[in-house]
N, C-alpha and C positions, 0 to 999 in steps of 0.2 A: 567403673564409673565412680566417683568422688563425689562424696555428699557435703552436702551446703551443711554448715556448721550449727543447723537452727536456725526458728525465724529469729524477727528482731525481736519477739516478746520474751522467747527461750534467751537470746542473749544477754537480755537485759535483766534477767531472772538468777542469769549465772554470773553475773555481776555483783548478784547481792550474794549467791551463795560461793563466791572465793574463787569460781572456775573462769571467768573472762582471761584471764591469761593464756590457759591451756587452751580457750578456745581460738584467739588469735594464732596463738602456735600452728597449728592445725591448718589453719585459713591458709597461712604466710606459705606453709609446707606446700599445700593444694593449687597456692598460683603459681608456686617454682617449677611443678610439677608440668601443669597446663600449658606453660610459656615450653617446657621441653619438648612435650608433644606439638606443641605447635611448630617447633623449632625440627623436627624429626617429617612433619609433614612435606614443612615446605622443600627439605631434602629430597623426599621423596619426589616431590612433582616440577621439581629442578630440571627444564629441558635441556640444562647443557650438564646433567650430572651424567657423571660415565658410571649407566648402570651396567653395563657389560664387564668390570670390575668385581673381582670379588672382594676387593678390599672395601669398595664402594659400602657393602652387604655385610660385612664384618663390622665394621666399623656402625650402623646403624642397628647391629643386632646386640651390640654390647651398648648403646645409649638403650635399648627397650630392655635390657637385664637391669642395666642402674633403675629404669624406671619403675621395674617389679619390684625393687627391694625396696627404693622407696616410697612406693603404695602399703608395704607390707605395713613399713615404719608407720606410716600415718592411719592405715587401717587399727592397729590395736591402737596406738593413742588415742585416737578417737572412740573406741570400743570402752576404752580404761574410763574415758573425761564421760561419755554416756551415761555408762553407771555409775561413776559419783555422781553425774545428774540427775538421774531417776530417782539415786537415791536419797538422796537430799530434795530432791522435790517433793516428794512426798509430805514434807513438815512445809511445803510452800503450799498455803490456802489459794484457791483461785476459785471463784465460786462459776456454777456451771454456764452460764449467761458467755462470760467473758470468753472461757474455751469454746464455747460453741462460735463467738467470731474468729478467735483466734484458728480456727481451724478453716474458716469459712475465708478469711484472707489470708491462709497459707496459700488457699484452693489456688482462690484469686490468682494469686499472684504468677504461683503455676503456671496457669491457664494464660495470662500477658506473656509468660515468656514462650512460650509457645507459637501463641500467636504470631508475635514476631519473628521467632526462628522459623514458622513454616513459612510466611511472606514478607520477606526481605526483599524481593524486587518491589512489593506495592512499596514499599517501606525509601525506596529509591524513589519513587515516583511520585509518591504523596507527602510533600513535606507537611502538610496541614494532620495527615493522618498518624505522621512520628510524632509531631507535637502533643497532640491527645495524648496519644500513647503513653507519652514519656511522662506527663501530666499527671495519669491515674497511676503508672507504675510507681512513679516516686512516692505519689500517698499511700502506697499499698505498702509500701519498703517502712512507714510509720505507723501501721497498727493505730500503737495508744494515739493520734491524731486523730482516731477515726470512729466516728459512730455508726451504729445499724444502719441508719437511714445512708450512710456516705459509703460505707460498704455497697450493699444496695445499688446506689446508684454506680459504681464502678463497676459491677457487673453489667447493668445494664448497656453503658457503655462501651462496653468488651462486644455485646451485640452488636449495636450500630455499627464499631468498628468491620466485624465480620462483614455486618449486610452492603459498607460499603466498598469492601475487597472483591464480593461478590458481584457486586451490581459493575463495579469500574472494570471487573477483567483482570484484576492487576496482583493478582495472587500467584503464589510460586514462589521458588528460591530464584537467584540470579544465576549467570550460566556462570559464575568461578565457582559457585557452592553446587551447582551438579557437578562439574566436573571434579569438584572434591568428594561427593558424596560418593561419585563411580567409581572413583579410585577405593574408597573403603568398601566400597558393594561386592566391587569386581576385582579389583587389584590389576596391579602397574601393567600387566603383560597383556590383559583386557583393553585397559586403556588404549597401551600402542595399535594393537589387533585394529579395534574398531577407527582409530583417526585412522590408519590405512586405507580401510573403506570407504569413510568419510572422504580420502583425499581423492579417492577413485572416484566418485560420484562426483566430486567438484570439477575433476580433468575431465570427465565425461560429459559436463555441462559446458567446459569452456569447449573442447571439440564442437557439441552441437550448434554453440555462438556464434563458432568461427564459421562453422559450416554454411548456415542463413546467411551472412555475407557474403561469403563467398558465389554461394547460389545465386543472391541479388547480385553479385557484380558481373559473372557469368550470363545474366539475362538482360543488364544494362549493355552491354560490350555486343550481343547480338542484334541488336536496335542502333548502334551510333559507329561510329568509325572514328576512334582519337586514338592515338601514340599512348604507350606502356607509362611515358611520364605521367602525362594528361589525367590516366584514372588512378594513379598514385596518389596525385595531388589532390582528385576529385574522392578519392577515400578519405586522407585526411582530413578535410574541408568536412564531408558530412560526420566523420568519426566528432568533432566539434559542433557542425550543426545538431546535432540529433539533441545533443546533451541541453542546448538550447531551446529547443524546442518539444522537449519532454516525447520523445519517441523512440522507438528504437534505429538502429544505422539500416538495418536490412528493409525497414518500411522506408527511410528515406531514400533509400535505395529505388527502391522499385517504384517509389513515386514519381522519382526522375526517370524511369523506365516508360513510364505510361506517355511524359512528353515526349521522350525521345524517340518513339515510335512513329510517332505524329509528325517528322521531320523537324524537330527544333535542336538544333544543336546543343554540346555537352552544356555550355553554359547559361542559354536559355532555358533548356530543360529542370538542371540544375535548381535554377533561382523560381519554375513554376512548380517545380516537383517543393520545396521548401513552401511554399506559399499554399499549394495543397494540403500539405501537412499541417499549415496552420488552421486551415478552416477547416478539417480534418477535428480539430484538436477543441476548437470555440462552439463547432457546433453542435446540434445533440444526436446521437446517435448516426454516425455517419465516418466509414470506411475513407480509407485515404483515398484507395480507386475510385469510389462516387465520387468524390473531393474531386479529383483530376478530371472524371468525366463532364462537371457541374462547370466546372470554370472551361474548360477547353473549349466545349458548346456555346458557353456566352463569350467565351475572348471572337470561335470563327464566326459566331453569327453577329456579332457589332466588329468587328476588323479591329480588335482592341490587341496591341500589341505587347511583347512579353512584360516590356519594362513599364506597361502600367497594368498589367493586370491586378496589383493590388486592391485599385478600386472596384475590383467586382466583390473581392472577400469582404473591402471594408463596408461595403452598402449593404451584400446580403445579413453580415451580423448585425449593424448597426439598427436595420431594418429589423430582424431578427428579435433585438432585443426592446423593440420601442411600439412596438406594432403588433397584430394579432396575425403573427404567422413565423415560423421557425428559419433562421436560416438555411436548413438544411429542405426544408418544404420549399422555400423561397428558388434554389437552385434546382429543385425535381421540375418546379412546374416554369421553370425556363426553358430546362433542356426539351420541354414540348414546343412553347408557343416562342422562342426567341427570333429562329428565325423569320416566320411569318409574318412575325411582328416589325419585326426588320423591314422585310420588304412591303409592309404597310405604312413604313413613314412613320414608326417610333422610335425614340430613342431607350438606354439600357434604364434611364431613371423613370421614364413614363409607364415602360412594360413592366417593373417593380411599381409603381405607382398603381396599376392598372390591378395587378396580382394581389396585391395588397386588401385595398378596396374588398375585392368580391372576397375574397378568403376569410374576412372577420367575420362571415356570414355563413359561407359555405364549410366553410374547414375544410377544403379538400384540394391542396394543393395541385395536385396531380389535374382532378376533373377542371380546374380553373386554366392552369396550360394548353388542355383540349379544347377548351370551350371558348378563351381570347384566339387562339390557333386558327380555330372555325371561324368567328367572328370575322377576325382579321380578312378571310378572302371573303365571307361573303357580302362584305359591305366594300368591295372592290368588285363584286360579281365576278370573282374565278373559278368559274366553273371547273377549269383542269386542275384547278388544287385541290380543289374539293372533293372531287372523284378521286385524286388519289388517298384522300383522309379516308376512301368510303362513305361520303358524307353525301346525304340527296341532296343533288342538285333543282329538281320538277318546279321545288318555289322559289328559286332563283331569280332576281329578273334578269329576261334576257336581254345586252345594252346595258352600256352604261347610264346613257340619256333615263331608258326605261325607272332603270334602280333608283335616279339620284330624283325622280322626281315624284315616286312609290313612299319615300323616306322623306322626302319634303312634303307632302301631301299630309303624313303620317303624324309630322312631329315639328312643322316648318322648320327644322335643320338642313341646310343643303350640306352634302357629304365634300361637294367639292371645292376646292380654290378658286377655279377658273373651269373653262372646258375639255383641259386636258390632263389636268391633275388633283388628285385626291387629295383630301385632307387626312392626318394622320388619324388612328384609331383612337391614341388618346383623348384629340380633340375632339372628334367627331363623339363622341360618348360624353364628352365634357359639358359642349353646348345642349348635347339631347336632355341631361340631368339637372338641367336648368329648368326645363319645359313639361320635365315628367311628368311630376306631381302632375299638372291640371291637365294631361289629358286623357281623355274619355278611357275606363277599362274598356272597349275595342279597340281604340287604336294605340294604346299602351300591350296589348294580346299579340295586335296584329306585328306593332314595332319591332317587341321584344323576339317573336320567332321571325323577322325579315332578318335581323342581327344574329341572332346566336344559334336558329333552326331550330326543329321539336325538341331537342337533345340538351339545348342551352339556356329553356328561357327564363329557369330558375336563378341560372350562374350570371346571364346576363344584369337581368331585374336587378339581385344583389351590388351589381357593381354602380346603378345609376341610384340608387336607394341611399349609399352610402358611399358615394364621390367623394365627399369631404375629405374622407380619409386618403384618400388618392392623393387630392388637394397639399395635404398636408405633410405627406410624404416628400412630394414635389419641393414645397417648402424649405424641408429640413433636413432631405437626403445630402444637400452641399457640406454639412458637417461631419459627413461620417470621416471622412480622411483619419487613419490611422486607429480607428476605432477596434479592428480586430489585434491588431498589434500590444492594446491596453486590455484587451478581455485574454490576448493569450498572456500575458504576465500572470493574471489572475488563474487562468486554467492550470500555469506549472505551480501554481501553490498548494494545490492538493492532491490530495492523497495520490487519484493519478497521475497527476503530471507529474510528481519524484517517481512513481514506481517507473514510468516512462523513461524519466534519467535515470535510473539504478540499470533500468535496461540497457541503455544505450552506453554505460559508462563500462558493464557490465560485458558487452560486446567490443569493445575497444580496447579494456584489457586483455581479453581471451584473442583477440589477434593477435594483438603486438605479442603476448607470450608466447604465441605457439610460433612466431616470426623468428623468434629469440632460441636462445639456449640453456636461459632458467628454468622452463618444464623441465630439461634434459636433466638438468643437474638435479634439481630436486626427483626426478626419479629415481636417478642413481643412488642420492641417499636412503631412497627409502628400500631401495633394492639392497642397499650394505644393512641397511637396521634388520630388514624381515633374512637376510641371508644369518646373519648374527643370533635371530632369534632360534631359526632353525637348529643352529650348533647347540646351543644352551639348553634346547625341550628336555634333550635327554637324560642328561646329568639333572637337572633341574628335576626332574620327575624321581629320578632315585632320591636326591636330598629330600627332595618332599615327602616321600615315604618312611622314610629313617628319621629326618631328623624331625618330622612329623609325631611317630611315637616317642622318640627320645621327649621332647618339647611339649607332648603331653602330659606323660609322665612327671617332668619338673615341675611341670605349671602345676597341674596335680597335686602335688605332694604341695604346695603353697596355698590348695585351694583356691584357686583360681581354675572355672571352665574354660575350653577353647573350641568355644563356637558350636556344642551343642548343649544336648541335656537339659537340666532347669536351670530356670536364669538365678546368675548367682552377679556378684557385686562387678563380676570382672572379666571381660568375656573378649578372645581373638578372633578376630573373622577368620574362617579356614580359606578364604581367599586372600591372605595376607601371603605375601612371597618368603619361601619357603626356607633361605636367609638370613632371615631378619627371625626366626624362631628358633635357629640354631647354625651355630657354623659346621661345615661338613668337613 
């Protein structure tokens, strides 16, 4: 190790005592020196240098001899310029005050370069944080500029700095300065050893990539019937869709698995299986199969066909995000009450209209699906749907005549149109929550379980309580169009949705490679390096032996340690390859 020539107090001190020359000398020596080892490193980590050369090894073992002779040179020069400085300092007064700072921003200064040499990645990251940095460093580089109190503070400084390396995460070297550090820890042969390993675990992640698609395209292919082109092209297609859609290929995959079981062909599947995946993606906590299962339910129970089912994602987010209830709750308690709903004479925006309403109250998606479900037959009096819910039927009325005029009596709303057709449940709940409020707690008792049954007449109440919100739904569900489309843009801009593209881009590579002959070839290389290594152990292990003692003994007799013992000015790692310490 090369020592720094003095602070800038000592230099400015041997300026007045004659020696600033000789100190320069020294410096000039020390960066020609620096710029050599640097110049020897980057040799070393030279992926296209032919280390299997022994000329390679010769050749860098006779730049690290020039470079011990010239340590030697500079070590007693600087030994000789020392003590004319001590000596001569002596007749330099410096009263105790001053050296107590000048010692206190040697510290300093130290401690800055440290700091930065152990976090050079924050140091990438935080331009605000270099700036300080470089800020305090330069004052500390001028001493006499600087009073207690500006000392002082530049330590303090030095903290905040730490606390916020710490608090940001952003501490550490970057990965060229580990990979530098493990080449001097471990030495070159280590290196190679472990990126072999490194390469294995990477080929063995791209296998397992490929695998999951593969798997997903083997259980798309069991469910559909298209030609060898067909899912070529439908591989391509989603290997692009994914990446768009922040997911991985193997979940798009199997998403279009889920319709195409259902009989929809490759390319309806296809375009519901992607649109799962979006509301998948927009909503909170929810599987791409729920996703599939959520919209399938409401596409069969409104007759809504593939090329619009858009509008069900874009209502349930839109809904979702404007309303007291989740997308993802909005689809649970459909797939209960949709159909019955249906066949009660609703439409898909009433039955969300309806779900809405009672759920700002209730919170329970799910119980809100059972309980409009229920509703739905018993204000049609069906009795055989209701029996199959489990549901008692005994306070039923039996007749329709009977029911519609039990609920007119109740609440002067008649249920019907005419005499042979019902009014929808939307409506029929619309007109009653007009009339609620004023009437009587019995026949508001009796209303609410003629409609919803023992089981409903919480969920019921709820939804005439707070109609408006229905109302308002009704209103301004015509806007939703395209509304999930604009929250998934949003959803790939964080964190998950890249890691979802890194997935998918991630699986796209690792096929097409293992489709190819680049894994092949890059094996083969690495099969020639570790075959080459194997030749080399042996010989190499004798060199290291011999010219190990030879190499200590020289360095030795120079005074210089290698790599044990007490730390002295100049020390070899004994991980250094065994060439570079002597030729054999």
């Amino acid at each position: 190790m090369i020592k720094k020539s003095g602070t800038k107090s000592q230099q400015s001190q041997s300026k007045n005592l004659g020696l600033s020359s000789e100190y320069l000398a020294i410096q000039s020596q020390a960066t020609s020196i620096q710029e050599q080892i640097e110049s020897i490193k980057q040799e070393l980590l030279n992926p296209d240098a032919d280390t299997n050369s022994i000329t390679f090894f010769k050749n860098i073992d006779e730049q690290i001899k020039e470079l011990y002779a010239d340590l030697e040179v500079i070590q007693n020069q600087y030994n000789n310029t020392t003590k004319k400085f001590d000596e001569l300092s002596n007749t330099y007064k410096v009263d105790a005050a001053t050296k107590r700072m000048e010692k206190k921003t040697s510290t300093l200064l130290g401690q800055y370069v440290s700091f930065k040499g152990a976090n050079s990645n924050a140091f990438k990251q935080n331009s605000d944080l270099a700036k300080q940095w470089d800020e305090w460093y330069n004052k500390l580089k001028n001493p006499e500029l600087l009073d207690a109190k500006e000392i002082d503070k530049a330590d303090a400084e030095l903290k905040k700095m730490r606390a916020t390396v710490k608090d940001l995460g952003i501490g550490g070297k970057t990965a060229g300065e580990l990979i530098s550090n493990m080449f001097k820890k471990y030495g070159g042969w280590a290196i190679v050893t472990r990126s072999m390993v490194y390469v294995k675990s990477v080929l063995r992640d791209i296998y397992q990539a490929t695998k999951d698609v593969d798997t997903s395209m083997v259980n798309l292919k069991k469910v559909s019937n298209e030609t060898a082109a067909s899912y070529d092209a439908f591989l391509t297609n989603a290997a692009k869709k994914s990446k768009e859609l922040g997911v991985s290929i193997s979940d798009l995959v199997d998403s279009t698995s889920e319709f195409s079981r259902l009989g929809y062909n490759l390319k309806d599947a296809t375009k519901l299986g992607e649109l799962a995946t979006m509301y998948s993606n927009v909503a909170e906590d929810l599987s791409v199969t729920d996703a599939a299962s959520s919209i399938i339910s409401t596409m069969k129970a409104y007759d809504i066909a593939a090329d619009d089912a858009q509008e069900i994602v874009d209502k349930f987010n839109y809904v979702g995000n404007n309303f007291a209830i989740s997308s993802t709750g909005l689809g649970d308690s459909l797939q209960r009450s949709a159909s019955a709903l249906v066949a009660a004479g609703n439409s898909l925006d009433e039955t969300i209209a309806l779900t809405t309403a009672g759920n700002a109250i209730v919170q329970d998606p799910e119980k809100m699906g059972t309980v409009l479900k229920t509703a739905s037959a018993r204000l049609r009096g069906a009795t055989a749907e209701l029996e199959e819910m489990g549901e008692e039927t005994d306070d039923v009325a039996n007749g329709t005549a009977k029911l519609r005029q039990e609920i007119l009596a109740l609440s002067g709303v008649d249920i019907m149109k005419n005499d042979n057709t019902f009014k929808g449940t939307y409506q029929i709940l619309d007109e009653i929550s007009k009339v609620y409020g004023s009437l009587s707690d019995v026949n508001q008792a009796a209303l609410l379980e003629q409609i919803g049954g023992k089981n409903g007449i919480n969920v019921i109440a709820a939804v005439l309580s707070n109609f408006d919100e229905a109302r308002e739904v009704m209103s301004t569900i015509g806007g939703s169009r395209g509304s999930a489309s604009e929250e998934m843009e949003k959803s790939l801009d964080s964190i998950t949705g890249k890691l979802g593209k890194l997935s998918a881009i991630f699986q796209d590579i690792s096929t097409k490679a293992l489709e190819s002959d680049t894994v092949k070839s890059f094996l083969d290389i690495l099969i020639g390096i570790g075959n080459a290594i194997s030749k080399l152990i042996p010989s190499l292990n004798t060199v290291l032996k011999i010219g190990g003692a030879i190499g200590a003994g020289a360095l030795g007799a120079k005074g210089i340690n290698i790599g044990a013992g007490e730390p002295i000015k100049h020390r070899v790692p004994l991980s250094m390859p065994a060439s570079i310490m002597v030729i054999p």
